[in-house]
C-alpha positions, -999 to +999 in steps of 0.1 A: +000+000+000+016+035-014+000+060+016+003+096+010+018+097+046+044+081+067+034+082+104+001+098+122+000+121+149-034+128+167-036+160+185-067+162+210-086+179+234-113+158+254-131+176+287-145+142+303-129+117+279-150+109+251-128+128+224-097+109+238-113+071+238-119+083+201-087+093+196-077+062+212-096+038+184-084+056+152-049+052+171-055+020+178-065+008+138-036+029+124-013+004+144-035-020+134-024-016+100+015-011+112+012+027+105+031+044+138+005+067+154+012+094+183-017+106+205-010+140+221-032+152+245-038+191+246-046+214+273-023+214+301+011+212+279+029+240+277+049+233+246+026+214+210+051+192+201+055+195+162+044+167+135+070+149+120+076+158+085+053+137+060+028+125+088-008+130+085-022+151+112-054+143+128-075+169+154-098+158+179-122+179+197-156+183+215-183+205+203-188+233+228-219+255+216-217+244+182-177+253+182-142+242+185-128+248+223-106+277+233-077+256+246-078+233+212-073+264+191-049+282+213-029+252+212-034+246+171-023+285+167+015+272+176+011+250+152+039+251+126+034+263+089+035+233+072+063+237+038+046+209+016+009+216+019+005+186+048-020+164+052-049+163+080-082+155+092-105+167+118-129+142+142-151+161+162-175+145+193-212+160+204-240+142+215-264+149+189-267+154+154-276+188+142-264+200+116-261+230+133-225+212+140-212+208+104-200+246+111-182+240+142-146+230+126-144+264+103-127+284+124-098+256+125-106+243+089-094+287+084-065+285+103-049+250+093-053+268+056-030+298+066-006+274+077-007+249+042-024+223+058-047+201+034-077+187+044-084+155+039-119+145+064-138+161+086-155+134+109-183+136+131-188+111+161-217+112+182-213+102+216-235+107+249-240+140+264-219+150+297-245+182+304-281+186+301-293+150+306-277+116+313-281+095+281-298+062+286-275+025+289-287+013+256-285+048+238-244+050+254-238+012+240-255+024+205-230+053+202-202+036+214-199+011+195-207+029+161-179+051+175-156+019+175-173+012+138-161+047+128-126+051+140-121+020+121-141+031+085-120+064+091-085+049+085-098+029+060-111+058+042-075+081+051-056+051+040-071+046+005-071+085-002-102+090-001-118+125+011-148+134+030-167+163+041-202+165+055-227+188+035-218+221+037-237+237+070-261+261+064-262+296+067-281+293+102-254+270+113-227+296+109-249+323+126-260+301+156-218+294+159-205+326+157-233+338+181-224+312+205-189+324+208-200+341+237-190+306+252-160+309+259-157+341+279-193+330+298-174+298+304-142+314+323-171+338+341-198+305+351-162+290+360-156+315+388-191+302+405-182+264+407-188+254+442-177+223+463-201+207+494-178+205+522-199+180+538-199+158+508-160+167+495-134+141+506-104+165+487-091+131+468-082+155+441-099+136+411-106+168+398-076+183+406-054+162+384-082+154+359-090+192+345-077+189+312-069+231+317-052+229+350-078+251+364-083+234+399-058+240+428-066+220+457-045+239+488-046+245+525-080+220+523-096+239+503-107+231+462-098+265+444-113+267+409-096+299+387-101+319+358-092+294+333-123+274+333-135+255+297-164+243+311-154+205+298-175+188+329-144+165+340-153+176+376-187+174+380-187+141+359-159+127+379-165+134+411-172+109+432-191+118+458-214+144+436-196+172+454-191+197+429-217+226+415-213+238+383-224+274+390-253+286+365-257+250+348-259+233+384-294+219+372-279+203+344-251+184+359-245+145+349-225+132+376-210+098+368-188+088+338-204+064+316-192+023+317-186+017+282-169-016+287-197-030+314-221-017+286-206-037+260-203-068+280-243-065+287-257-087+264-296-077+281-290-040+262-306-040+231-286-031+199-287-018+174-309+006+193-310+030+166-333+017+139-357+032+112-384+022+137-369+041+164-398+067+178-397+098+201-367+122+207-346+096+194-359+096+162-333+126+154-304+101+154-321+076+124-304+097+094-271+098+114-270+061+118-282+053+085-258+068+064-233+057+084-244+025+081-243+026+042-206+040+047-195+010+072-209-018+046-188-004+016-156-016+042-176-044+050-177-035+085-199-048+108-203-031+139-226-057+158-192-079+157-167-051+172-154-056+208 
């Protein structure tokens, strides 16, 4: 096989982990395939380390109100100017598929052009929510193991040279993103009011050494939370004894991360959950689903069989 690269290097930002367990499978069928693949974590380094020349560059990120996060484009802004137009991709996470999200990567897609960079796919995984509403067993099984379906159609697609791009997003898509901008300063501001139950906090640091932003200090017994605050969740998710308030959006905590591997094992879940009988709320998923599932049998990829 003739690739148009010679390593991969995945650079990613992931609040309560669901951008980095993707990050993890596309890493994980690159090697598959013998291709050397680096994941690099963003957010708490203080130095992007470069891509080697002729890798292919992958970028991971969660949607955050229909955009790419702060510390994921302060991080991609040092990243060099590539000399020989180099080749990337883009994977994004959310938990629902609008198409209000088709314009969240434009903002990068803008800046990886100023620096040469080619791009090759942009890639939309849905998994389950980590604000608003806890997502149901079966729904979390569903989207995890499409995810697993995914990352591995992906490098098939990257390694055969072929390109994708979801339709283009439409003009309400652009405006409801660059409205929402306001994100990011609201969520250093709502980051301010985070609060910890004394009663409840056992100061194990879980969220401490978890904040992908190094925004929590834990000193003199006391949790601190500063002005550097993306609003990922890790915290409230991760706590362990519910301890943690998330200021304004207190009502709309999920506390808890989800078991994907206990929800895989459970043979009493049914999947596929997702089908063109689906009904209710859930019914917003069955386009999603079904063009992916006309992309995964032109691999011959069945996800029912992925562990």
């Amino acid at each position: 096989m003739d690739l148009a690269f010679s390593s991969v290097i995945l650079y990613t930002f992931s609040g309560t982990g669901n951008t980095t367990k993707v990050a993890q499978m596309i890493k994980t069928n690159f090697e598959t395939k013998g291709i050397e693949c680096r994941l690099v974590e963003i957010g708490k380094l203080e130095t992007l380390p470069q891509p080697p020349e002729g890798a292919l560059v992958g970028i991971g990120f969660p949607i955050h109100a229909f955009n790419a996060p702060t510390p994921l484009m302060r991080a991609m802004r040092s990243l060099s100017e590539s000399l020989d137009s180099q080749k990337c991709f883009i994977f994004k996470v959310s938990g629902e598929p609008l198409k209000l999200n088709n314009a969240a990567a434009k903002g990068l897609k803008r800046l990886l052009k100023r620096k040469n960079y080619e791009t090759m796919g942009d890639y939309h995984f849905l998994m389950p929510y980590n604000i608003w509403f806890r997502y149901s067993d079966a729904l979390a099984n569903h989207m995890y193991r499409y995810a697993l379906g995914q990352s591995r159609l992906i490098v098939e697609e990257l390694t055969n040279g072929a390109n994708y791009t979801p339709k283009r997003a439409p003009l309400r898509a652009h405006a409801v993103a660059t409205v929402l901008k306001i994100q990011k300063p609201a969520a250093k501001l709502n980051g301010r009011l985070y609060k910890v139950d004394r009663e409840k906090c056992t100061l194990c640091g879980v969220c401490e050494r978890g904040c992908p932003v190094a925004n929590i200090e834990i000193k003199d017994g006391k949790v601190n939370f500063h002005k550097h605050c993306a609003m990922c969740m890790y915290c409230a998710m991760y706590c362990p004894e519910d301890a943690i308030s998330i200021g304004l959006l207190k009502y709309w905590k999920v506390n808890g991360p989800y078991p994907y591997t206990r929800l895989t094992d459970d043979k009493s879940l049914p999947f596929p959950l997702i089908t063109a009988k689906t009904k209710g709320i859930r019914k917003i998923f069955i386009k999603h689903y079904q063009r992916l599932d006309q992309k995964l049998a032109e691999y011959k990829i069945e996800v029912w069989l992925i562990e």
